[in-house]
Each structure stands twice: as structure tokens, then as C-alpha cells.
C-alpha positions as CSV (number, residue, x, y, z in Angstrom):
1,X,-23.7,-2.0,-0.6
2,X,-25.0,1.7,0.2
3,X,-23.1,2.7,3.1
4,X,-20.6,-0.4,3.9
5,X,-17.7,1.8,3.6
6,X,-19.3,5.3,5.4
7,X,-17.2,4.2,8.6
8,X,-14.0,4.3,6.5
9,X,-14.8,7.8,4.7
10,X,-15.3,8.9,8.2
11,X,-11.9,7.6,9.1
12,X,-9.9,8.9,5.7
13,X,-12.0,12.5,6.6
14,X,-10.1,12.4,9.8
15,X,-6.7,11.8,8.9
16,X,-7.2,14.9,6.7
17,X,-8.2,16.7,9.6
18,X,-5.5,15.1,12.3
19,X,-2.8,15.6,9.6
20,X,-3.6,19.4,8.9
21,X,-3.2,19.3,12.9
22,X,0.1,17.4,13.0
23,X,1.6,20.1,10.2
24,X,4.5,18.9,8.2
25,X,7.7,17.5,8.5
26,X,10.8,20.0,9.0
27,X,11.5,19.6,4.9
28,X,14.3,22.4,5.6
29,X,16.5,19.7,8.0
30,X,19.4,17.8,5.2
31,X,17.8,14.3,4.8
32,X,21.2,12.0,4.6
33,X,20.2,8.9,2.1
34,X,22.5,6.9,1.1
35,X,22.7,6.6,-2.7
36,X,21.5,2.7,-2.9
37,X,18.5,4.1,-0.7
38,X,17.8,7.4,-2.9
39,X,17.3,5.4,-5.6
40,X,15.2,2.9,-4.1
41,X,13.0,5.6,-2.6
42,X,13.0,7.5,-6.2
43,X,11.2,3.8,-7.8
44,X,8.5,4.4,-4.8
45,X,7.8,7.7,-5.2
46,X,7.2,7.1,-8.7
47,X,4.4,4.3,-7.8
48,X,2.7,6.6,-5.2
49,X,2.8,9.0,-8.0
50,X,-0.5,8.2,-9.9
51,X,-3.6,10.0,-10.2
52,X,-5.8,6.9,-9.8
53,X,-8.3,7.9,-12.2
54,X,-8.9,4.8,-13.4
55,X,-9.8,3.4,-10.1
56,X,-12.0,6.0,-9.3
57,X,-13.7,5.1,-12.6
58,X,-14.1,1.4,-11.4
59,X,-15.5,2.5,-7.8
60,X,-18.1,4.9,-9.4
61,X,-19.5,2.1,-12.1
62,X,-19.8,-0.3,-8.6
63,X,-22.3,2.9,-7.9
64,X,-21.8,3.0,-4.5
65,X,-20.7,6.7,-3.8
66,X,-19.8,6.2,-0.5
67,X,-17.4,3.8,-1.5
68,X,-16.3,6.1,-4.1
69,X,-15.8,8.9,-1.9
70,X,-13.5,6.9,0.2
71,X,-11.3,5.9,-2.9
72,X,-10.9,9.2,-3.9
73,X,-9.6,10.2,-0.1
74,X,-7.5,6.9,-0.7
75,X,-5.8,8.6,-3.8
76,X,-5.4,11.5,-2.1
77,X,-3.3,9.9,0.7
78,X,-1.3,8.5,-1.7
79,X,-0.6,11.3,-3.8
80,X,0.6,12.8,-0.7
81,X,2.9,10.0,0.1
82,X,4.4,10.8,-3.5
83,X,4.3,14.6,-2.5
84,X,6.4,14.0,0.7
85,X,8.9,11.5,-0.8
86,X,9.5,13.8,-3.4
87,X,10.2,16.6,-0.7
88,X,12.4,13.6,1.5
89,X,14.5,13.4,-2.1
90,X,14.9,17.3,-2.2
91,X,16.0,17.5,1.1
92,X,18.4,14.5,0.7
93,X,19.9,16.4,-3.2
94,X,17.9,13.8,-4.6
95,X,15.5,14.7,-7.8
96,X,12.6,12.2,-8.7
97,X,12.5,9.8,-11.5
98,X,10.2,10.6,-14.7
99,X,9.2,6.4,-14.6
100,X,10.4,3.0,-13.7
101,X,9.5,0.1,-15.7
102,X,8.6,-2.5,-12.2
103,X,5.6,0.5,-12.0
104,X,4.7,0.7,-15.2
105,X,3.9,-3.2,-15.2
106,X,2.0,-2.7,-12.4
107,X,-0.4,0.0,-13.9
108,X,-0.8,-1.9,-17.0
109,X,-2.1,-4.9,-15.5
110,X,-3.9,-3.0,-12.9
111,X,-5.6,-1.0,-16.0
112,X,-6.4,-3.8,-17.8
113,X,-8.9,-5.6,-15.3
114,X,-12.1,-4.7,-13.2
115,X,-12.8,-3.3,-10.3
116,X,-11.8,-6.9,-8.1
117,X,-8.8,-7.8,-9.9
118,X,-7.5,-4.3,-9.8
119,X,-7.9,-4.1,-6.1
120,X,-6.3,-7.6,-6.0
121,X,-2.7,-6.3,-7.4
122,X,-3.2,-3.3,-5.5
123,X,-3.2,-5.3,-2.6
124,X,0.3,-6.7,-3.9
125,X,1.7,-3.5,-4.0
126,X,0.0,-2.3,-0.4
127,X,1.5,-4.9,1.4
128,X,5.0,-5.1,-0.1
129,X,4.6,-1.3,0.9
130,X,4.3,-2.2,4.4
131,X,7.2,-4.3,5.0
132,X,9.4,-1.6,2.6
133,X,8.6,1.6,4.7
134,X,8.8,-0.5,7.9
135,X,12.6,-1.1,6.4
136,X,12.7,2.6,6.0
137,X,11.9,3.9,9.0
138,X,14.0,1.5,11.4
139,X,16.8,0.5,9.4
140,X,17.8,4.6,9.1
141,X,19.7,7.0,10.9
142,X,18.1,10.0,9.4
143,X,15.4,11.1,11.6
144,X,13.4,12.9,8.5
145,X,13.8,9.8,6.4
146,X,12.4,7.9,9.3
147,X,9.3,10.0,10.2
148,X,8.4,10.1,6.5
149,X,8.9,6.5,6.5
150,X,6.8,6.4,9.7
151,X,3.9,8.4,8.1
152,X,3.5,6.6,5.1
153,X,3.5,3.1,7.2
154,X,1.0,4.5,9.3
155,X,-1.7,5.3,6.1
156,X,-0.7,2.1,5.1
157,X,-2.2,0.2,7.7
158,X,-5.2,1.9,7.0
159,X,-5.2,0.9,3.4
160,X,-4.7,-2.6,3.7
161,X,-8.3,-3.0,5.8
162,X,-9.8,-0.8,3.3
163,X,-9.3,-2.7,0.4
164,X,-9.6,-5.9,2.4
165,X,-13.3,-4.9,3.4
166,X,-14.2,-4.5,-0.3
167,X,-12.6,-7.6,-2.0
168,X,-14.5,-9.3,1.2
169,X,-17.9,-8.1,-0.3
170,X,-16.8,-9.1,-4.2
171,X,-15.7,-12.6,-3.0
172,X,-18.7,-13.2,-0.9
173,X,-20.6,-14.6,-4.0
174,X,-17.8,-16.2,-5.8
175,X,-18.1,-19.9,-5.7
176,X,-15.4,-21.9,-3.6
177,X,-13.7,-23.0,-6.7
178,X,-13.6,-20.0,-8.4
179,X,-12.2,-18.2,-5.2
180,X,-9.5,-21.3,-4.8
181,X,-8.4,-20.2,-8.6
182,X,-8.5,-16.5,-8.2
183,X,-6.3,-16.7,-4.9
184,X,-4.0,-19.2,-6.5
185,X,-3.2,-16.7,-9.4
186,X,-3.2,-13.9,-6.6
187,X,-0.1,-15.8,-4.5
188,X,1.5,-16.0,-7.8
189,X,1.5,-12.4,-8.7
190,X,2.5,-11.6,-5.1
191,X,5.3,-14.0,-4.8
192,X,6.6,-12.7,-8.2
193,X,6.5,-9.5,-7.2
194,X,8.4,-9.1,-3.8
195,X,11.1,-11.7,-5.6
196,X,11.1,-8.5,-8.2
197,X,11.0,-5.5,-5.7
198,X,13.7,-7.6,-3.3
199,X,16.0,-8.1,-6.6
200,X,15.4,-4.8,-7.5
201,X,15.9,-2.7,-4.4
202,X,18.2,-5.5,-2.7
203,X,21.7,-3.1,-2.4
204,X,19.0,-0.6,-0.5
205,X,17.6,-3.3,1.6
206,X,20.7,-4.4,2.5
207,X,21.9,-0.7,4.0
208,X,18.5,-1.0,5.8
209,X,19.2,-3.9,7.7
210,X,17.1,-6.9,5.4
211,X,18.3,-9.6,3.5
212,X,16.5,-10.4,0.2
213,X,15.5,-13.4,1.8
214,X,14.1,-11.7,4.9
215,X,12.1,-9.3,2.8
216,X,10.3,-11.6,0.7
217,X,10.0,-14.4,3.8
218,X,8.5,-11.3,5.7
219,X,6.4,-9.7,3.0
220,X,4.4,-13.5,2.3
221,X,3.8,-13.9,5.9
222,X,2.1,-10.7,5.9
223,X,0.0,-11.6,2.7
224,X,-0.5,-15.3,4.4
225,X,-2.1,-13.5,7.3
226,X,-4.4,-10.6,5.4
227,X,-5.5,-12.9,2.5
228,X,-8.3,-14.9,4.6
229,X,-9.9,-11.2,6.0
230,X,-10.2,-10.7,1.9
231,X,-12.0,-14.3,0.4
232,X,-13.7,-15.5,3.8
233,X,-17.3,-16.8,2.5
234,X,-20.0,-15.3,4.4
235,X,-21.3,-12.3,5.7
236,X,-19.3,-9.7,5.9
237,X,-18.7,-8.1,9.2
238,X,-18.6,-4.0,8.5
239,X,-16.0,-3.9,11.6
240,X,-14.6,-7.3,11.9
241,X,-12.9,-7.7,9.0
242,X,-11.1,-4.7,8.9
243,X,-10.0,-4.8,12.6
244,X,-8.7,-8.2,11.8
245,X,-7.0,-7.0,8.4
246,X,-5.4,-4.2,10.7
247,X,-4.5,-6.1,13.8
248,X,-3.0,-9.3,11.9
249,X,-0.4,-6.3,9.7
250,X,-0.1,-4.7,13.3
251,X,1.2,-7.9,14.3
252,X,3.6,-9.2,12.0
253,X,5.0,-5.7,11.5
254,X,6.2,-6.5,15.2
255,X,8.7,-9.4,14.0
């Protein structure tokens, strides 16, 4: 597996650099959030709030140190996302949240499994992320709320590939039955949950412009296209699979 993932460090390396480019965000513009939104914002900033030791752990026991590199620049992106939502809340006379209990489910189970399965409920999280911060950036009139919103999507795209690319190379010697299980029980935690996240933000959705209904519809037709880039049987194609992983989010983020 020594050097699979050298094209993605290479790519995480260079947001660093385009971002340090790009500069910040005005934070000293008034964000306007409504209060349904601040709240629902405060519940993601707590879950792009970790320090993702633990899965830095798991990529280093995998002993590929590419691949460990680019988790740690993976982290890093999303502490950021953390560090700019918290500076969206300031802006908006919003403080953060010490914890919410939807994340601290999330980190238990994630904690509790190897590298695969962690990177499985990850991937639950990464792309109920991308249909939330789409929601975010066009269903608001506040233009810092919406390039924050706008940023964050953008990483996520990124992401999604990412961990596609890897679960790609643990599936790829996984029996068919065994990978039939392990993506049964993977629908299951996803459809779970967006009904959760769509429940629990729902009054934020609906100032956005989404139904509960929409969300989840949306957020399992994303996972419905992503999921075969993941378990496919076969070789795995170092730029192929992550184009597709990118290009099929791309594309239902359209609709």
C-alpha cells in the first residue's frame, strides 16, 4: 500500500498552500444567523471539533506513512472547519457548545472499532456533511455564513474521495458475503443517522429552505451513489476511484 495515497498528501499539501493564499474570511463583518441556525451550526462545530487522535493511531498501525501523513492533513482541515465555525458563531453573538450528545455517539462508536469500520461511520458523518453545508451556503442571506459554508463544502468533496480510496483497498479482499453484510449494517447506520441529524436540526433546515424529508431523501442518494466507489471488488484504480467518488457528490450536490 506504500504510496497509494502520495497523490492525495500532495493535494491536502496544496490546499494548505492555496488557503494561506486565499487569506481569511472578513471575521470583523456581523454574521446574521438566525437562532434555529446558530444552534444547529453550534452541534457542527462541536463534531469538527476533535483532535482525531485516535484515527491517526489507526492510520499509523496500517504502517503506511503516506497514508498517515494524509490523515493527519485530513484532521487538520477539519479542525479548521471547527476553528472557522467557531469564529462564524462569534461574529453572529453566538458562543460554542462544550458537547452535544448526537457527537458524542458518534465518537464512541467510531472509537470502538478498527481502522475500516471507523472510516465507515466517518463516511456517515462526511456525507450528511455535504448535503448540511450545501443547505448552509444557499439557503442563507448572510454572505459570511455562506462563504464559510462554501469553504467547508468545498474540503468536503475532497474528503469523501479520500476515505473512499482507502475503504476501496480494505474491501478489496473481503469476500462478497462479508462485503454484502458489512454494507447492509453501513445503510443502517446511515439511514439512522440523517433521520437523527434531520430530527435534530429540522427547525434550522427548515429556515434554510429543506424539508426533513428532502434532507434525508437527498443525503441517501448521495450515499447510494459514493457507496459502490468504496466496496467495488477489484483492483483499485489510484485515480479512478476517487474522480468517480468526487464527480458522482459533484453531481448530486447539483439537484
Amino acid at each position: 500500500m506504500q504510496g497509494e495515497f502520495s497523490r492525495w498528501a500532495t493535494e491536502f499539501e496544496a490546499k494548505v498552500v492555496a488557503r494561506a493564499a486565499a487569506g481569511e474570511p472578513d471575521w470583523s463583518r456581523e454574521a446574521h444567523l438566525d437562532p434555529a441556525v446558530a444552534r444547529s451550526v453550534q452541534r457542527f462545530q462541536v463534531g469538527e471539533s476533535g483532535d482525531g487522535a485516535n484515527l491517526i493511531a489507526k492510520a499509523e498501525a496500517a504502517g503506511d506513512p503516506v497514508y498517515t501523513a494524509a490523515v493527519r492533513l485530513f484532521v487538520a482541515e477539519e479542525r479548521n472547519h471547527a476553528r472557522m465555525l467557531e469564529l462564524l458563531l462569534r461574529a453572529g453573538g453566538a458562543q460554542t457548545i462544550r458537547g452535544h450528545w448526537s457527537d458524542a455517539v458518534f465518537v464512541r462508536l467510531r472509537r470502538a472499532l478498527g481502522l475500516r469500520l471507523e472510516l465507515m461511520v466517518l463516511m456517515v458523518a462526511e456525507v450528511v456533511a455535504l448535503r448540511y453545508y450545501r443547505a448552509l451556503r444557499d439557503g442563507t442571506d448572510d454572505a459570511l455564513t455562506a462563504q464559510v459554508a462554501g469553504l467547508i463544502l468545498n474540503d468536503e468533496l475532497r474528503h469523501v474521495p479520500f476515505h473512499c480510496h482507502r475503504l476501496r483497498l480494505a474491501f478489496a479482499t473481503t469476500s462478497r458475503p462479508a462485503r454484502l453484510i458489512q454494507v447492509l449494517l453501513w445503510w443502517l447506520v446511515l439511514i439512522g443517522a440523517t433521520v437523527v441529524v434531520s430530527a435534530d436540526h429540522g427547525p434550522a433546515l427548515r429556515r434554510l429552505g429543506v424539508t426533513r424529508t428532502g434532507f434525508v431523501l437527498d443525503v441517501i442518494g448521495l450515499f447510494k451513489g459514493i457507496v459502490p466507489t468504496a466496496v467495488a471488488a477489484g483492483p483499485v484504480a489510484i485515480t479512478s476511484s476517487g474522480a468517480v467518488a468526487r464527480r458522482t457528490a459533484l453531481n448530486l450536490l447539483k439537484h
